[in-house]
KETIDREN-413903 format. One record per atom (N, C-alpha, C, O): x, y, z. Coordinates in steps of 0.2 Angstrom, whole numbers, plus 5000, padded with zeros to 4 digits. Atoms other than C-alpha are relative to their C-alpha. Layout:
BEGIN
XYZ/...
This chain:
BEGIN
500549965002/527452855709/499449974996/498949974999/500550045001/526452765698/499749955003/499149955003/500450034995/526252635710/499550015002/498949985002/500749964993/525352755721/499450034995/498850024997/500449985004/524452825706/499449934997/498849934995/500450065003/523752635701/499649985006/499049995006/500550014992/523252585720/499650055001/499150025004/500449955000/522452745720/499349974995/498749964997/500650015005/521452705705/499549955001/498849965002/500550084997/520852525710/499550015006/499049995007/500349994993/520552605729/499250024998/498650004999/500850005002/519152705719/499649984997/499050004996/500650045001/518552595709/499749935004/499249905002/500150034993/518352475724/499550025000/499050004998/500649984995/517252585733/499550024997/498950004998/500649995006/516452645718/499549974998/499049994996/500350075000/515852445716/499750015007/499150025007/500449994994/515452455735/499250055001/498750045003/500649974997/514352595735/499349994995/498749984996/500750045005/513452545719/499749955002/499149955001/500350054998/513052375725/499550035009/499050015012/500349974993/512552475742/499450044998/499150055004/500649945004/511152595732/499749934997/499249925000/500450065002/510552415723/499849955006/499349915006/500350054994/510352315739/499550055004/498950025005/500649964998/509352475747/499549984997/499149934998/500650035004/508152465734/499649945000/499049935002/500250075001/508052285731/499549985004/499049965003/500250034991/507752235750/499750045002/499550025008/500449964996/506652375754/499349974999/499050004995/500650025001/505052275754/499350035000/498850004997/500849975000/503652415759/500050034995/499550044991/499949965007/504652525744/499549944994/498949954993/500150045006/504252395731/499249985001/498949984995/500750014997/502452345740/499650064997/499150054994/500449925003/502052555736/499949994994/499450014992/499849995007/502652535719/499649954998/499449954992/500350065006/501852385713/500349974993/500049944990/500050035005/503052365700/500749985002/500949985008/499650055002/504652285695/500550085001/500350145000/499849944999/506252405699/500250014990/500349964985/499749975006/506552515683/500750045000/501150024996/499649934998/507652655688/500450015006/500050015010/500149964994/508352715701/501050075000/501550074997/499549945002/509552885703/500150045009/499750035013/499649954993/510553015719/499450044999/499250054993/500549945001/509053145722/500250045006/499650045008/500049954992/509553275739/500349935003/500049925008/499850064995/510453115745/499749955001/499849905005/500650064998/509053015744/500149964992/500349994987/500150035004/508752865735/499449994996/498949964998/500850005003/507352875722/500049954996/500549934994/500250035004/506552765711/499550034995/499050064997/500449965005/505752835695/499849954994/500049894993/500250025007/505052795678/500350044995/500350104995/499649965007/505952835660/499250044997/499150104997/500549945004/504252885652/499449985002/499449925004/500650034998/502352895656/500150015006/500650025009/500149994994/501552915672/500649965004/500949915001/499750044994/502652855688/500050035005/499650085006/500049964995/503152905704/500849995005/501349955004/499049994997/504852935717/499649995007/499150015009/500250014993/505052865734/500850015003/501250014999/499649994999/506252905744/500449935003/500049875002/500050084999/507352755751/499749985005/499749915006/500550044996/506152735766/499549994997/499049985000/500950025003/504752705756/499650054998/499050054995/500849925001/503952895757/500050014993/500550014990/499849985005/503352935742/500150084999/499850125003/499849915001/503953115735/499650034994/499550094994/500049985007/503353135718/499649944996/499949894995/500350045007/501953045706/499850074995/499750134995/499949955005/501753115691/500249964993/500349904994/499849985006/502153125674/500950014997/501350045001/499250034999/504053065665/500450014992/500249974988/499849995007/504953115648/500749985001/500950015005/499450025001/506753035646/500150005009/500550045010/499850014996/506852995664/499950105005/500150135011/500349924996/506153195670/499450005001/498949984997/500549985000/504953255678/499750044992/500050084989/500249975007/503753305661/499350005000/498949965000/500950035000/501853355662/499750035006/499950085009/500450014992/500753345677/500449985004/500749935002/500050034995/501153315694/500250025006/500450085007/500149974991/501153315713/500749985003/501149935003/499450004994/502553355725/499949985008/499650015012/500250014991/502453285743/500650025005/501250025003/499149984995/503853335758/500049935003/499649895004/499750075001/504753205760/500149995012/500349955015/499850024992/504853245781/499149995004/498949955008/501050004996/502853285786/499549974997/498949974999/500650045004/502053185770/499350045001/498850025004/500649975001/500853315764/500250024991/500650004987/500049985006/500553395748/500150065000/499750115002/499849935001/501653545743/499950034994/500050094994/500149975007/501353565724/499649944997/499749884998/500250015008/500453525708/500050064997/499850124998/500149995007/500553555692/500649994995/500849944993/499850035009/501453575675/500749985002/500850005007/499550015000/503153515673/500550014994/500150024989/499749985006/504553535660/500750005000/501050055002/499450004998/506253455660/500250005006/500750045006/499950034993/506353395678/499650085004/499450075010/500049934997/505853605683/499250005000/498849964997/500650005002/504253665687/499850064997/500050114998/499949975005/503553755673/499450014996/499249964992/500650005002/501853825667/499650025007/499950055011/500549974995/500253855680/500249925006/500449875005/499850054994/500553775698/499650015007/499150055007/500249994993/499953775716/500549975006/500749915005/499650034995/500853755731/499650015006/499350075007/500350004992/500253725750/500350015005/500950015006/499749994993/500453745767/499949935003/499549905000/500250064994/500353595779/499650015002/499650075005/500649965000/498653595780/499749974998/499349935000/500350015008/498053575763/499850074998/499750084992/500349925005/497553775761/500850004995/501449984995/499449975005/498353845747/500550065002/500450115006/499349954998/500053945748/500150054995/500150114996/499749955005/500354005732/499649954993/499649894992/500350025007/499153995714/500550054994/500550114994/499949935005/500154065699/500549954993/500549894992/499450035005/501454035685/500849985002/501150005006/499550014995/502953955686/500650004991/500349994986/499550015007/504653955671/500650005003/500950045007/499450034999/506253845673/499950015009/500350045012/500150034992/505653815693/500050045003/500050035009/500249974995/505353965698/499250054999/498850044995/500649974999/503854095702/500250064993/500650114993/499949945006/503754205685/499250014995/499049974990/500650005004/502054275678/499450035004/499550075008/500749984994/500354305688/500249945004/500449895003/499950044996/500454235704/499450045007/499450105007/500449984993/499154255721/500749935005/501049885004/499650024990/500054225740/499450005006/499050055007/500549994995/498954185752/500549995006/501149995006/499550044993/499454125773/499849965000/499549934996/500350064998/499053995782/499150005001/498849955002/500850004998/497254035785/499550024994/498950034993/500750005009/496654045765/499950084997/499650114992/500149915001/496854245765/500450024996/501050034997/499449965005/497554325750/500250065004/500050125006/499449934999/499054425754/500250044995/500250104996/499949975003/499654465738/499949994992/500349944990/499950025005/499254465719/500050064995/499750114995/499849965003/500054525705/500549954995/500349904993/499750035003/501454485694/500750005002/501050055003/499750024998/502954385700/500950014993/500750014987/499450015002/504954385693/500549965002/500950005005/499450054997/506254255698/499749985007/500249975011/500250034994/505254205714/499750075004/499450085009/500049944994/505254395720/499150044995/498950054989/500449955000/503754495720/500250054994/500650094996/499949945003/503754625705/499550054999/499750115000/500449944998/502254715704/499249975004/499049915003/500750035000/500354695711/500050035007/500550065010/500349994993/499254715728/500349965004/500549905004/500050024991/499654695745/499450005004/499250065005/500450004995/498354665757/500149985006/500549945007/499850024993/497954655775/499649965000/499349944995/500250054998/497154535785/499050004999/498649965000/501050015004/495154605779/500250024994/500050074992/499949985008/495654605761/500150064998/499950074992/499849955005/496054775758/500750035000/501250025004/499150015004/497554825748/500250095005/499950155006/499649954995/498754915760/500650034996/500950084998/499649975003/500054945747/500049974992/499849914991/500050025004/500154945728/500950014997/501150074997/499549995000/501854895724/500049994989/499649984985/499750015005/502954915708/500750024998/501050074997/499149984999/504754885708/500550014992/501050034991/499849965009/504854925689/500350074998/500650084993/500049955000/504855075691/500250035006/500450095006/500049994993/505055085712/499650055002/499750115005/500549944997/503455165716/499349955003/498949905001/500550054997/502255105728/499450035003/499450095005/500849944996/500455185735/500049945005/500049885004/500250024996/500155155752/499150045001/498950094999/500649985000/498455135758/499650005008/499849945010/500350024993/497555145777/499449964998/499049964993/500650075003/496255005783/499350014996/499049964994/500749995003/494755095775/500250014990/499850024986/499949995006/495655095759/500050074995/499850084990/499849945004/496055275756/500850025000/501350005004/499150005002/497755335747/500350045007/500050075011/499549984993/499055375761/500650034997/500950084998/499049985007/500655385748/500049974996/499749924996/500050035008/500855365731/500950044999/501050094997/499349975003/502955385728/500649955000/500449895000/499450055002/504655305727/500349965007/500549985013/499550034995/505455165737/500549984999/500649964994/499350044998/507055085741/500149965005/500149995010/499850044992/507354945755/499549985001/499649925003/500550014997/505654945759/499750085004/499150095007/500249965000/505655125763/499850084994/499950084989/500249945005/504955285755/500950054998/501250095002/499449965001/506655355747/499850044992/499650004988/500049975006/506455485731/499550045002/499450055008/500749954998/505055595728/499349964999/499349914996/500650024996/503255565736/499850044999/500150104998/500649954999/501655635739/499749965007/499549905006/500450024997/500755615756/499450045001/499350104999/501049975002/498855635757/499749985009/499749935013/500750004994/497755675773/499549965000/499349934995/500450045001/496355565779/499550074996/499450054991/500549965005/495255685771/500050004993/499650024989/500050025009/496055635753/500550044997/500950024993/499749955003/496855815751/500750005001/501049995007/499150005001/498855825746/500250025008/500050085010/499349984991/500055845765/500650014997/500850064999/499149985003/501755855757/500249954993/500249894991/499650065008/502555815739/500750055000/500950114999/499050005000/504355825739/500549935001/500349885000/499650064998/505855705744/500049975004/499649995008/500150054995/506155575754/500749965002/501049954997/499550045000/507555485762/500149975005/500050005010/500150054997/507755325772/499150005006/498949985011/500849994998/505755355775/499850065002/499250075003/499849904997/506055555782/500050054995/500450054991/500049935005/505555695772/500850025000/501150035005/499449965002/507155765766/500450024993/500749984990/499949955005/507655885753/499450064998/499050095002/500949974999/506355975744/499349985001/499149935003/501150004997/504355995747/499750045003/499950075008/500749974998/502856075749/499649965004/499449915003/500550034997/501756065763/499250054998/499250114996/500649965002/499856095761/499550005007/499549965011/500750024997/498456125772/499549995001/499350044998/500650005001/496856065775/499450044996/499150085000/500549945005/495556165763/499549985006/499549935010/500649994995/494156235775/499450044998/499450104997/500849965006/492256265766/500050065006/499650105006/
């Protein structure tokens, strides 16, 4: 039994020497990696499987082990620390800038689309979206801005495709106003799922109250009053 426990032990530190010497000859031997880089190896560490090359402190920058670069920027004890730009590691564009903080991203940022338009302007805390934040599409068109929680949407405007806000959400409370294209209120009451569930109020295009009462899976149901049109 020990036997098998000692040959066990050697087997992986064997492979263990193998594959380290196999992460330093990548590097070493890559010649366009080291060409980009311009400097002497300092670093290098496992990132999503990939082999990166970095810097301990002070500007630097991460290549993957073809050569793509991922990441220049800004480096505190071997972390992302500071400024810096994100690129995708598969279409080589630019998907983020900005602050950093302990490898996360952390403070004001921007992220894109493949493109170069912008995706997303706002705040960010421990790597994700938390604070003021604007959502555009692909075509530069604010979709949504407002205030953001753990990546998810928590309260702010929605708009449609001519900038007017079609719904004002807030899931703090779970109450949203919707609005039609010309930007008159539609509903102002509670949701759930993404439908109208709780009590609501809907409004005529004329402005004047249609029904306030409950709601469930978007269906009037329980109580409520309806009204009708005031006629001068």
């Amino acid at each position: 039994m020990l036997n098998n426990v000692k040959s066990s032990y050697f087997i992986r530190i064997i492979f263990s020497f193998m594959d380290e010497n196999k992460k330093l000859k990548i590097i070493k031997y890559n010649k366009s990696l080291k060409e980009n880089m311009n400097i002497s190896l300092i670093n290098y560490k496992i990132f999503s499987g990939k082999y990166i090359i970095y810097k301990q402190n002070g500007k630097g920058k991460e290549y993957n082990y073809n050569g793509i670069l991922i990441y220049e920027g800004e480096y505190l004890n071997g972390e992302r620390n500071g400024k810096g730009k994100e690129y995708d590691y598969v279409f080589d564009y630019l998907k983020f800038e900005g602050d950093y903080l302990k490898g996360k991203k952390n403070g004001k940022g921007k992220e894109y689309w493949n493109g170069g338009k912008l995706r997303f302007e706002g705040e960010y805390l421990n790597g994700l979206k938390n604070g003021k934040g604007k959502q555009f599409d692909k075509y530069g068109k604010l979709k949504f801005e407002g205030q953001y929680l753990d990546n998810e949407r928590l309260k702010g405007n929605i708009y449609d495709e001519n900038g007017n806000i079609i719904y004002e959400l807030n899931k703090e409370n779970a109450i949203v106003k919707e609005y039609d294209n010309e930007g008159k209120l539609i509903f102002d009451g509670e949701y759930l799922n993404g439908k109208r569930n709780g009590k609501g109020k809907k409004y005529h295009d004329s402005g004047e109250l249609e029904f306030e009462g409950e709601y469930l899976n978007g269906l009037r149901n329980g109580k409520g009053k309806e009204y009708d049109i005031m006629v001068n």
